[in-house]
N, C-alpha and C positions, 0 to 999 in steps of 0.2 A: 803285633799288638795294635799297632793302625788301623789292619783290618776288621780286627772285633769291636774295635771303640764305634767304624763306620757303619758296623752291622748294626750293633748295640744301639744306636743312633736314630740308623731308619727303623729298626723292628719297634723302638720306643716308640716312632711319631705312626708307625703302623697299630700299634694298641693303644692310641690317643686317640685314634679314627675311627675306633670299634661300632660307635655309636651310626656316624655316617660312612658304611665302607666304601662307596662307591667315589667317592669325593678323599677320605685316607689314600684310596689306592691310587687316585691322580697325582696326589699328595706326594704317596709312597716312589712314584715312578718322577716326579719330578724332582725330587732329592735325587733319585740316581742319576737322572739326566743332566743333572748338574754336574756331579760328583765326579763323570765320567766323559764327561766335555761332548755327550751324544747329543745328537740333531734332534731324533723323535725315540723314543720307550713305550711302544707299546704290550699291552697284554691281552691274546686272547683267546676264548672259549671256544675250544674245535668240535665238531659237531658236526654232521651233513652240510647245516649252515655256520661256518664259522661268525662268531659272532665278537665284537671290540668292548670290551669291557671298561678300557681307560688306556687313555693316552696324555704324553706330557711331551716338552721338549718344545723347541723354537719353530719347529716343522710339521709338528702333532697336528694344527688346524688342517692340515690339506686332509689328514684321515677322514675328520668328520666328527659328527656326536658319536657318541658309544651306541652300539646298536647292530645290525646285522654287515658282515665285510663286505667289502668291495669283493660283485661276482666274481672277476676275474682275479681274484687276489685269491679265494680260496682253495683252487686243488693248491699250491705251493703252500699255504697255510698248513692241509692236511698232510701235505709227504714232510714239511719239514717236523711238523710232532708225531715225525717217528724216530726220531731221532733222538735218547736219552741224556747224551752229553750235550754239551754247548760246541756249536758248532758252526765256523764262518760261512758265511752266505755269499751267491753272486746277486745283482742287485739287477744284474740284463733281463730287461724284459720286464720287468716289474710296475706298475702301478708307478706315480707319486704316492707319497713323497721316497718310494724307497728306492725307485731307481736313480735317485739324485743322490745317493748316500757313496760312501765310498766304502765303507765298509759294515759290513752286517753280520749281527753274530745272532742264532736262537737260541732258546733252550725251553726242553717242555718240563712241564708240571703235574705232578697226578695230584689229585685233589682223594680225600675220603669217598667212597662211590664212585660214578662210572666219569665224573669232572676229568678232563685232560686242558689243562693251557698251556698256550705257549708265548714266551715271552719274548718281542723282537728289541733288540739296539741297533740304532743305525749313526755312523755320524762319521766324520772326518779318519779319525785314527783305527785304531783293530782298540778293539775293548778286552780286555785281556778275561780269559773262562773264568778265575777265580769272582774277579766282579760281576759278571753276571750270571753267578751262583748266588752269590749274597741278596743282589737286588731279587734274584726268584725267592729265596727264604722270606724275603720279607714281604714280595708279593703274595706268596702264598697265603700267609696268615688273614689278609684284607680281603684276595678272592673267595677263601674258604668260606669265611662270614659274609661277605655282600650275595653269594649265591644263594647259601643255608636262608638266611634273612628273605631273601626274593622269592625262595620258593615256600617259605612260611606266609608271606604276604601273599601268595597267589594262591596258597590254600588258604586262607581267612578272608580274600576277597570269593571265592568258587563256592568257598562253607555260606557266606550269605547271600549271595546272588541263588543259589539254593535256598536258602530259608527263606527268600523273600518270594520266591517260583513258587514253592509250599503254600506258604501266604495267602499267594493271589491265586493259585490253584483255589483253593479251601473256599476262599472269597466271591470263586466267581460259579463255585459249584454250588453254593447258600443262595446265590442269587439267582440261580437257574431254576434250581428245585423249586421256587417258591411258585412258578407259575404252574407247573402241573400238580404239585402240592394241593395249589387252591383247587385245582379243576379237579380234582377227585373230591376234596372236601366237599366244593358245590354240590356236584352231580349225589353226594352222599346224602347230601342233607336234602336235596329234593325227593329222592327216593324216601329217605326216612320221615320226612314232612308231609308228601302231597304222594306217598305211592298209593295208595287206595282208588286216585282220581287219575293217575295216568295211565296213558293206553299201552296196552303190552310193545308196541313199537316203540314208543318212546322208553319206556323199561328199557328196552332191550338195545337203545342208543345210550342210553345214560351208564348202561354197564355195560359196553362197547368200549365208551371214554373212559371209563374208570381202566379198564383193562390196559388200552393201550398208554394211559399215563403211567401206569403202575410200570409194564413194559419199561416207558422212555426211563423212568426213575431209576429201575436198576439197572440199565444202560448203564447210565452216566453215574452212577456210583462205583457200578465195576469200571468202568475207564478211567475214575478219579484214583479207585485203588491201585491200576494200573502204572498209570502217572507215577505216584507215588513210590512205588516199588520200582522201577524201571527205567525211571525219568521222563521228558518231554517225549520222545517217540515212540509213542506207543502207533504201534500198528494201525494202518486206516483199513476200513471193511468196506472195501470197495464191491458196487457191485451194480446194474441195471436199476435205476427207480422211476416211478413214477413224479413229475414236479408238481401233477395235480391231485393226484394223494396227497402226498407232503400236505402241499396247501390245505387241502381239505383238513387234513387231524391238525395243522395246527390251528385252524380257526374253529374247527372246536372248542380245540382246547382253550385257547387264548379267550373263546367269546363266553366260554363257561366260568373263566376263572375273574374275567374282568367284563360287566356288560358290557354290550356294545353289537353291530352288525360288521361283519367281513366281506366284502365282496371278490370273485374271483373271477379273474378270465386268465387261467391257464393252462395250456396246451398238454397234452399226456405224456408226450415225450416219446422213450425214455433217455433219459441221459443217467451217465457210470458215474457216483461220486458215493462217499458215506453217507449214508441215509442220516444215522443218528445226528452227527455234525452237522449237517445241511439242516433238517427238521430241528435239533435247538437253537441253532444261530437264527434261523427263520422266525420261530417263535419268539425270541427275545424281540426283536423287531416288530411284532406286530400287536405282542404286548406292550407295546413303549407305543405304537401309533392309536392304540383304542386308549392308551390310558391320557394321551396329551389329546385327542382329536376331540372336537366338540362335540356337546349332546347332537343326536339327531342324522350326524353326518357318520356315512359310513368311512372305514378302511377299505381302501383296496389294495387287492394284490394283484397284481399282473406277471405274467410269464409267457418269455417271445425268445425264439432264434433269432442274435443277432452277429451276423459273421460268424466266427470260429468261437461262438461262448451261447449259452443260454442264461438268460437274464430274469433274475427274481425279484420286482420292484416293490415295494410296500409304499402307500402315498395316503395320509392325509393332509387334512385343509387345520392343525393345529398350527400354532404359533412358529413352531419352527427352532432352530436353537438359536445362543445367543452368540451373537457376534464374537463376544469378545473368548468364547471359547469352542468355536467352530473347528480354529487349527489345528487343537488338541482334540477333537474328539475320542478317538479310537485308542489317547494313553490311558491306562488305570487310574483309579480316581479321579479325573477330572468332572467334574458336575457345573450344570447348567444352574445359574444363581436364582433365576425366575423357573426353577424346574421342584417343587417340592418333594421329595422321598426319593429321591436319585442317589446312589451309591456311586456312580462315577465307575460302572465294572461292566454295566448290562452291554454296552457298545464297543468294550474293550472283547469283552468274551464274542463278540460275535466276528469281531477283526479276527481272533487268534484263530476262533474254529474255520471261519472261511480259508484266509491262509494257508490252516494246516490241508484243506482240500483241493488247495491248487487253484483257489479265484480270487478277486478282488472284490471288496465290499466299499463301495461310496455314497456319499452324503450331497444332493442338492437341493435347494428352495428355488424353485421357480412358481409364478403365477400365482403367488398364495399356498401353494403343496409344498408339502415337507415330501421329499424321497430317498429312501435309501434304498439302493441295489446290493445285488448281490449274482457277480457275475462268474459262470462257472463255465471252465473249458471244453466244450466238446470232446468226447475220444477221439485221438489223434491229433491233438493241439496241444501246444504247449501251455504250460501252468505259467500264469503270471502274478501270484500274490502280491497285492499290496493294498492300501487302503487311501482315500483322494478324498476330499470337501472341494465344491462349486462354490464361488459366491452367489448370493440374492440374484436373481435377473429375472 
């Protein structure tokens, strides 16, 4: 009768904790460790990585927070939850706090699904099997729910960090379009305006551009789709390109859609990377230097070997950004406060696409020039993605 009043007991303060199991189950394990005159009670999840779910008892702090076991504590973790009955332990050779214990009893637990715990007592006297049958029942109820609960938070934290990847997919694919978008418009409305008076070369440039924007458009529509069905890794299309191609279509493109002059001194190369990636991220960049640079003064791009990368600089003599959001560049939404019609994406989408092709893209002001690079590893080098701001000098 004692025995069921004590179960009766813990399992009651076990579904009083339902709300917070992880804190019940310390709860739950600390009535036993009382109950039972043990040192430490622990319980925990076996797994490749055994992992400590809670711990209680006057010895418990030497375990640590809950969280992945002590390496050397795990193969005996795993051979002891093979073990169905409760079953005395030697404590030689063990970790603290358990080789300080004098006696050690386990016993494992199968949970709904592929969950196995195992639940340790350690303390002065032998803890007798029926007791550490009781404290497992009770444990059980608290692991079952603090697991089930943690891996519903870990789907509703995956579910948005997904919705919000969609998101800014969507966001930064609106903002990409809009540059070659314009540059077919242009070139559309020139031919439709002034074709009678332009010379068949020019014709024949003007639906050139249209072609290859149309091209880049459904590119980056089918990779969005892509995206989308598949996730973030969508396959890169590696292959030999031109850096002074590139440059060339994108300052067309760019000078068609937003006036302005591009200037270019960049070498043929060729160097291996995604064309398409390399050519929008480039573009976004050299649309954002014609649209900030003052009348008159050109953009330039430049393109040089330097060491183990080939380097794609964009420089005008515009204002530059603002201090006070320099550090965050390259996060989503961040916008420059003295920058009018900035979505806070054009410079994130160009970190991600570099990134995803193995270079780094950074941001300095020197002499009056605003620059941003875009550095790409040579075949046979290693990929260094990341993204870096200079200060003013």
């Amino acid at each position: 009768m004692e025995e069921r009043s004590e179960l009766g007991t813990i399992l009651a303060l076990a579904l009083r904790s339902l709300r917070r199991p992880q804190t019940g189950l310390a709860a739950v394990l600390g009535g036993c460790a009382a109950r039972f005159g043990a040192s430490v009670v622990a319980l925990y999840r076996i797994s490749d990585n055994p992992e400590l779910l809670a711990s209680a008892g006057r010895d418990a702090a030497v375990l640590g927070p809950p969280g992945i076991a002590d390496r050397a504590l795990a193969p005996t973790l795993q051979q002891w939850a093979q073990d169905a009955a409760p079953r005395a332990r030697s404590s030689a050779g063990l970790p603290e706090p358990w080789r300080d214990q004098s006696f050690l009893t386990s016993l494992t637990g199968h949970l709904p699904g592929d969950d196995v715990v195992l639940l340790v007592v350690g303390g002065a006297q032998e803890i007798a099997a029926p007791d550490v049958e009781m404290a497992m029942s009770a444990a059980l109820v608290l692991a079952n729910t603090y697991l089930s609960s943690r891996r519903e938070e870990e789907y509703r934290t995956e579910t948005r960090r997904s919705r919000q990847q969609s998101a800014l997919l969507a966001a930064g694919l609106q903002h990409d379009l809009k540059t070659p978008l314009t540059s077919i418009l242009g070139c559309a409305s020139t031919l439709r305006e002034r074709g009678a008076t332009v010379s068949p070369e020019q014709q024949a440039e003007l639906l050139d551009m249209i072609t290859d924007q149309a091209r880049r458009l459904n590119l980056m529509v089918e990779e969005a789709l892509s995206r989308h069905a598949d996730g973030p890794d969508v396959p890169l299309r590696m292959s030999p390109v031109s850096p002074l191609a590139i440059a060339q279509r994108v300052a067309r493109a760019a000078s068609s859609a937003r006036k302005g002059e591009v200037s270019i001194e960049v070498g043929e190369g060729p160097i291996v990377t995604d064309e398409l990636r390399l050519e929008r991220a480039l573009l976004n960049l050299v649309d954002n230097a014609l649209k900030y640079s003052p009348s008159g003064q050109p953009v330039h791009v430049v393109g040089e070997q330097t060491g183990s990368f080939f380097t794609l600089t964009v420089a005008d003599a515009g204002p530059g950004v603002a201090p006070e959001v320099a550090h965050a560049l390259f996060t989503p939404y961040v916008r420059d406060p003295h920058r009018d019609g900035s979505t806070g994406l054009g410079l994130h989408s160009v970190a991600q696409l570099v990134a995803e092709i193995g270079g780094r893209v950074s941001y300095t002001r020197q002499a009056g020039w605003t620059r941003f690079s875009i550095a790409l590893p040579l075949e046979g080098h290693a990929s260094v993605a990341y993204a870096s701001v200079e200060a003013e000098t």
